[in-house]
C-alpha positions in Angstrom: 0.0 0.0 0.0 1.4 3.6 -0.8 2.3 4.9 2.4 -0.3 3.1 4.5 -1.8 4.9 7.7 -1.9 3.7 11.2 -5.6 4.1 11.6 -7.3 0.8 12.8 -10.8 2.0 11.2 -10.3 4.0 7.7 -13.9 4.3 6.7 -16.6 4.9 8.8 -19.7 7.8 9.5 -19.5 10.8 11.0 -18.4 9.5 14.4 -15.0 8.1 13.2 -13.7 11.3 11.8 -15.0 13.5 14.5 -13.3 11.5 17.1 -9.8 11.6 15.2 -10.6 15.6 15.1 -11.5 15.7 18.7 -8.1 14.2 19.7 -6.2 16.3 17.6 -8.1 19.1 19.3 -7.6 17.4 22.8 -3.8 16.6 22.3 -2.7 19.2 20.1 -2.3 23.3 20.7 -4.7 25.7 19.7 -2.8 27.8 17.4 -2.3 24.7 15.2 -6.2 24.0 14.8 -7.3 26.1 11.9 -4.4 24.4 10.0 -5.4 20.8 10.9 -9.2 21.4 10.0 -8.2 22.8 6.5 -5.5 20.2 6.0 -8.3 17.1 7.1 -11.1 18.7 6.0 -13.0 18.3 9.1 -13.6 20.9 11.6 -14.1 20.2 15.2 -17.5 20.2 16.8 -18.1 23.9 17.9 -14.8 25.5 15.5 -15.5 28.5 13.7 -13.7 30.0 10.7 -10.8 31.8 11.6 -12.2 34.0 8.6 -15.8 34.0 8.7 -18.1 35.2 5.7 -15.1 34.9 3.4 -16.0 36.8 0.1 -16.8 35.1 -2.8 -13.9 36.8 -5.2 -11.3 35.8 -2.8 -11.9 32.5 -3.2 -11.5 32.9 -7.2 -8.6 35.6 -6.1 -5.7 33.1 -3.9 -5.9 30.2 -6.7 -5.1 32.7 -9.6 -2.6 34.3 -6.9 -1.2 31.1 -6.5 -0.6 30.1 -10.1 0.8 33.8 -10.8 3.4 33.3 -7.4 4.3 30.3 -9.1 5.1 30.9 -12.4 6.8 34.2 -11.4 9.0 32.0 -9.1 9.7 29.7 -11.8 11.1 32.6 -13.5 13.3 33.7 -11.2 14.6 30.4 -10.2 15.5 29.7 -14.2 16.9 33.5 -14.4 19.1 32.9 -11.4 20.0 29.3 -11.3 22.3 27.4 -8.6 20.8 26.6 -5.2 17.4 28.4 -6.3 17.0 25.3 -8.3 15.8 23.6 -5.0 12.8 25.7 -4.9 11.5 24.6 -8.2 9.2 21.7 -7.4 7.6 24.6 -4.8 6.7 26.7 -7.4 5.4 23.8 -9.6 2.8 22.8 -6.7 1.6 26.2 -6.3 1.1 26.0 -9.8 -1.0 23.0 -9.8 -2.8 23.9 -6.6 -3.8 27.2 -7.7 -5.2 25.7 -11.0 -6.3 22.4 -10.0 -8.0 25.0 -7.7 -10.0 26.6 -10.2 -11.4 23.5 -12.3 -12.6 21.8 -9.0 -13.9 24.6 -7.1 -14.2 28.0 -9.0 -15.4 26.8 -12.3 -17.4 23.9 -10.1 -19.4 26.2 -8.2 -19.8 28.4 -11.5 -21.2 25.9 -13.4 -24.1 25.1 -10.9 -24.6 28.8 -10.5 -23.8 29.7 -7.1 -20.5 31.3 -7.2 -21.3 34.7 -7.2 -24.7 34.9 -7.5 -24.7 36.1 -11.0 -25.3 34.0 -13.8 -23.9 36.6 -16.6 -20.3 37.0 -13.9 -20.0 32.9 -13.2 -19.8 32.7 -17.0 -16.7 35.5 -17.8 -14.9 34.1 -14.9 -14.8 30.7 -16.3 -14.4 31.6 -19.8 -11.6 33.8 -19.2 -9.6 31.9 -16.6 -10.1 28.6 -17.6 -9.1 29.8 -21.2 -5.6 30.8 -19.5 -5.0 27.8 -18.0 -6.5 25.3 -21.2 -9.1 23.7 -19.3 -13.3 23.0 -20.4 -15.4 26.0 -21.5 -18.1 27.0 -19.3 -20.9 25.3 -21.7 -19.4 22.4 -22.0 -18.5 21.5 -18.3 -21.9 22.7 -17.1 -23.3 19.9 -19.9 -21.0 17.2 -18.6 -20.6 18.0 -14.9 -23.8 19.8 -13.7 -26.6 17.9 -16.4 -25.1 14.5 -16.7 -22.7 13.5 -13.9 -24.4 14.6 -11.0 -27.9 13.2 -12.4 -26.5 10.1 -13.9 -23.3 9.6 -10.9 -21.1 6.4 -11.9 -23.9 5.3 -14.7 -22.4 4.4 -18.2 -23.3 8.1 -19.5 -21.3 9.6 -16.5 -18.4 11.5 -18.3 -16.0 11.1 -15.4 -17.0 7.2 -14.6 -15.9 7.4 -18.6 -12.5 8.9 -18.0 -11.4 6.0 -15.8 -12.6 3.4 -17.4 -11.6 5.0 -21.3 -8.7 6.9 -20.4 -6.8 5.5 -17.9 -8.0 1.8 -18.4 -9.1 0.9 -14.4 -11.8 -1.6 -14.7 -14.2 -3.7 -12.5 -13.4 -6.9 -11.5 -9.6 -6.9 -11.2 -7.5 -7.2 -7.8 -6.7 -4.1 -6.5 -3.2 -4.3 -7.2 -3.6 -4.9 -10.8 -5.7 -1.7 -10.8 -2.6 0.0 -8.1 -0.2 -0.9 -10.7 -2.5 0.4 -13.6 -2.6 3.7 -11.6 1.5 4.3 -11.3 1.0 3.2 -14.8 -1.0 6.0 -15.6 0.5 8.6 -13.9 3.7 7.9 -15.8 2.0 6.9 -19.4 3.0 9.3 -22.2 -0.3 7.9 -23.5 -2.6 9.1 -21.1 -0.7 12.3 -20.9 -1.3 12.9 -24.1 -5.0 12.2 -24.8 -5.3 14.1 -21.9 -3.7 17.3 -23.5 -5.3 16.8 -26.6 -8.3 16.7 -24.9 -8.3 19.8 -23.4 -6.3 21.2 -26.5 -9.7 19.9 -28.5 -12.0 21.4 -25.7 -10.2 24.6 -26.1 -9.7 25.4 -29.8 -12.1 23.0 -31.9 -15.2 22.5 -29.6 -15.8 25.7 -27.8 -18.2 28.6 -28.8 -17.0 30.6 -31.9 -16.4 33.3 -29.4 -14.5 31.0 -26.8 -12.5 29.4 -29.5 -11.4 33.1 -30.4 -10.2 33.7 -27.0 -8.2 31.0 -26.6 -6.1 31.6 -30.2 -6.0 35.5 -28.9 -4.3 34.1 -25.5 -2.2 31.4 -26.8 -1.0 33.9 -30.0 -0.1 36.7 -27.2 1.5 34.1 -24.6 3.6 32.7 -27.7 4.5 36.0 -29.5 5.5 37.8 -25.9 7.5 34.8 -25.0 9.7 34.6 -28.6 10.3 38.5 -28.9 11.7 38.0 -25.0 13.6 35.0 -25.9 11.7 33.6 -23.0 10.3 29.9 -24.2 12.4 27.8 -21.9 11.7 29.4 -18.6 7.8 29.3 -19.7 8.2 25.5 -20.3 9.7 25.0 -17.5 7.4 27.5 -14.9 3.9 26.6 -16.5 4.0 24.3 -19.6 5.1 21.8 -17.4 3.3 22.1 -14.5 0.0 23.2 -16.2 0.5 19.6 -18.3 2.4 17.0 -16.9 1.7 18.0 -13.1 -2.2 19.1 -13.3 -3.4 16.0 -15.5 -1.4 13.7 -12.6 -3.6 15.6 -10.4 -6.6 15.2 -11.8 -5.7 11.1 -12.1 -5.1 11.0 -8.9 -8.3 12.7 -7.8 -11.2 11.5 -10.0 -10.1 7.8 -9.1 -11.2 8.1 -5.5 -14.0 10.5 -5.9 -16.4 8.3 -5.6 -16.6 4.0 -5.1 -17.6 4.0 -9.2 -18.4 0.8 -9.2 -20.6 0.4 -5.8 -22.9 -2.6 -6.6 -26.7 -1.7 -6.3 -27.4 -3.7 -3.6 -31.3 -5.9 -3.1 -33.4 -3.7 -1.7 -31.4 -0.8 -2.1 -33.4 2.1 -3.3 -31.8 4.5 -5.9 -31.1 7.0 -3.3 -29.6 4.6 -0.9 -27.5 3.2 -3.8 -26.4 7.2 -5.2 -25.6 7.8 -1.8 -23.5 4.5 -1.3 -21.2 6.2 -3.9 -20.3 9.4 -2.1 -17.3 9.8 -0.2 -16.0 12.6 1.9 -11.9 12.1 2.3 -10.4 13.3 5.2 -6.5 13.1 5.4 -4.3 12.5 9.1 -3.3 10.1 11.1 -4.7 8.6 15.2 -1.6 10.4 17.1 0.8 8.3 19.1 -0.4 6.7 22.2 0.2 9.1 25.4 1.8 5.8 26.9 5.1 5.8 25.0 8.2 6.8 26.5 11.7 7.2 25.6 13.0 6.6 22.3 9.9 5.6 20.7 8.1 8.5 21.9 10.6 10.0 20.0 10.0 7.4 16.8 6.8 8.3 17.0 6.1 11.1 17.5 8.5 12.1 14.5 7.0 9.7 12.1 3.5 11.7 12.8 4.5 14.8 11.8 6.8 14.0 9.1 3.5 12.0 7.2 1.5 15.3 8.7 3.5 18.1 6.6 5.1 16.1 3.7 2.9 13.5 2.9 -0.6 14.6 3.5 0.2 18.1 2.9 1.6 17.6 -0.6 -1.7 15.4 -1.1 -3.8 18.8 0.3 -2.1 21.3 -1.5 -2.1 19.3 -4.8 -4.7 16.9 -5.2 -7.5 17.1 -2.8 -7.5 21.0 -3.5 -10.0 23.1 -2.3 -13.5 21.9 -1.0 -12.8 18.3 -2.4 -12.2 16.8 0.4 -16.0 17.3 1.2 -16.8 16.6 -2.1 -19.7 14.5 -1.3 -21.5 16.5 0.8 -21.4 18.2 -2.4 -23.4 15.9 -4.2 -26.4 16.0 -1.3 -26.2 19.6 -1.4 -25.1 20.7 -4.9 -26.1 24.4 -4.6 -25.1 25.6 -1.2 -24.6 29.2 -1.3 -22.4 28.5 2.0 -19.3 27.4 -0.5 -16.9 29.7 0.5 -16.8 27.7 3.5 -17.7 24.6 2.7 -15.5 22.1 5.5 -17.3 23.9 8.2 -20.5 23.8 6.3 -20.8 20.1 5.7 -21.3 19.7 9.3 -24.0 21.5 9.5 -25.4 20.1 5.7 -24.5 16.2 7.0 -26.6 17.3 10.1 -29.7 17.8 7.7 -29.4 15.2 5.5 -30.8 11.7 5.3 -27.8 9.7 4.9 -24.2 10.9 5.0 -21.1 10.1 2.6 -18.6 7.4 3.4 -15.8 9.0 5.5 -12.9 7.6 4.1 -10.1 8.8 6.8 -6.3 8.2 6.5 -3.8 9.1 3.6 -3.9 9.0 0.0 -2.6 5.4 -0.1 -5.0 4.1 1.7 -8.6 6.3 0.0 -7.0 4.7 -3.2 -6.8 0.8 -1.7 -10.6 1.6 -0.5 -11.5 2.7 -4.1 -9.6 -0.2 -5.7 -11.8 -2.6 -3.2 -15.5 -1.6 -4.3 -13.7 -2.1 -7.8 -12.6 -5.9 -7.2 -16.0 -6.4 -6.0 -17.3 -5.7 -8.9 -17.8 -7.9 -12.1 -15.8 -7.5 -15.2 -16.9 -5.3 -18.1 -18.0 -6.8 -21.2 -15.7 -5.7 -24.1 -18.6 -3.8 -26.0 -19.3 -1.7 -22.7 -15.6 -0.4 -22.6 -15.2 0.1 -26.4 -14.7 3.6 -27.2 -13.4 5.5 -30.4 -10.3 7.7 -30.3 -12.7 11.3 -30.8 -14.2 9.9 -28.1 -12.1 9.3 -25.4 -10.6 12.8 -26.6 -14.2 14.4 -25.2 -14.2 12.6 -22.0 -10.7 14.1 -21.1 -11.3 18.0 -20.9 -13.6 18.2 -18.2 -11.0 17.2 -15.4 
């Protein structure tokens, strides 16, 4: 298992994952807490926001902030060179969070109309940023994501069941490490990498609107013609073309495959709510901390391993691939058009409180959500070859939406 978690329970209700957040909250000092709710994506019962009412254009302000900081540090680490080197794989990250950021939250809440508030606004937002940084026009994502996913969750006409299945080849019915090694394979495949980018290069300057498609060649022809008069190609390869490729399509691998348990059987007697709520997870990242009865040395051990997993491993899985609101993604899904968004990890609380039945709590690290995912998948049986055949064009249009 990739890095596998300590925690004797990884899925559970709502009980499991409070009680790992109580203890933290018990065992842990104070001025560390609105860091730990953000990084697990689980407030504490009774926490707050340490900035309450945030504003919606901030949250549509730090991600473009973030891709900016890092693409202007990219620069500066190619201009200057020697030890500044070390800093590069910083600025990549903040380049994939910040636009990772905007596909799964910004352009998400656009596209079921709730991120400002204004229909006409939600639209220019998306249309101009995600024209920047090559993703889905606003049209098209609202068709796949907000009229055919969310109705039709994990069915055959789900566009992002499609993606895994088409794109990066993870089926039903094999052992979950046939589909782990699949998934290293995927991350790495030149393959996938590429009908990936073509994809969204498709999505972005053959599919769109007339008048989307005409933004796009305006931005690419600018990007290209300011970058060759400035003799400036290599340090944009390096500082976004890289990052914006190779790092954000990783990301979005990594994330779709444990979004939801695809491949959840429909149980007997399972109604179709029970079953579309069997398929929701909410992923909450951390570890149980060390028993209070160590001493000595492996206190020490211990205590060390924690918070080395704490802010290299789980954070680098926060900050670039269970960005945003994602790790409440399935409260989502009961709730699709909370106006609440902004702050959505203390608002699932309160949403989960309301709600019929509550998303699987999958709690631990990466490694582990994945093993979970890979589980409800061996369970399941094999596709027939007709039901995963798929032409080139179009596994090209089930790629841009990610």
């Amino acid at each position: 298992m990739l890095f596998p978690s300590d925690l004797a329970q990884l899925t559970g209700g709502q009980h499991g994952i409070q009680a790992l957040r109580e203890e933290w909250k018990r065992r842990l000092p104070g001025v560390l807490q609105p860091f730990l709710t953000w990084l697990s994506g689980y407030a504490y019962r009774g926490q707050q926001p340490l900035f309450p009412g945030k504003p919606w254009w901030v949250m549509v302000l730090m991600p473009v902030l973030l891709v900016a900081g890092g693409v202007l540090a990219g620069f500066v680490i190619v201009e200057h060179g020697g030890w500044t080197w070390l800093g590069l794989p910083f600025a990549w990250m903040a380049v994939v969070s910040g636009a990772r950021t905007l596909q799964v939250q910004t352009f998400h809440q656009a596209v079921h109309g709730v991120l400002s508030g204004k229909a006409w606004l939600d639209r220019a937002i998306t249309e101009t940023l995600s024209t920047m940084i090559c993703s889905q026009d606003f049209t098209a994502y609202r068709r796949d994501h907000a009229e055919i996913h969310h109705p039709t969750l994990a069915s055959d006409e789900d566009p992002d069941k499609q993606f895994v299945i088409e794109v990066l080849k993870i089926e039903p019915g094999q052992t979950v490490e046939e589909n782990r090694r699949l998934f290293w394979a995927a991350l790495c495949s030149p393959r996938i990498h590429l009908v990936f980018l073509l994809g969204r290069l498709k999505a972005n300057f053959v599919t769109a609107p007339p008048i989307r498609r005409l933004m796009s060649v305006v931005w690419w022809a600018s990007v290209a013609a300011t970058v060759l008069a400035h003799g400036m190609l290599w340090p944009l390869f390096l500082s976004f073309l890289l990052p914006q490729s190779l790092g954000y399509q990783a990301s979005a691998v990594s994330q779709f495959l444990t979004e939801h348990l695809w491949f959840q059987m429909h149980l007997p007697g399972q109604s179709a709510r029970q079953h579309h709520q069997s398929l929701l997870v909410n992923r909450h990242l951390g570890d149980w901390l060390p028993s209070p009865e160590l001493q000595g040395l492996e206190w020490i051990r211990e205590w060390l391993r924690w918070w080395t997993r704490l802010l290299t491993y789980h954070l680098f899985i926060r900050t670039t691939v269970l960005v945003g609101d994602l790790p409440v993604h399935g409260t989502h899904h009961l709730v699709p058009k909370d106006r609440g968004w902004t702050s959505a990890i203390f608002r699932s609380r309160e949403l989960l409180a309301k709600a019929e039945g509550v998303p699987l709590q999958l709690i631990g690290s990466f490694g582990d959500m994945l093993a979970k995912v890979f589980e409800s998948f061996a369970a399941s049986p094999r596709l027939r070859p007709s039901e995963s055949a798929m032409n080139f064009q179009a596994t090209l249009a089930v790629a841009t939406g990610m």
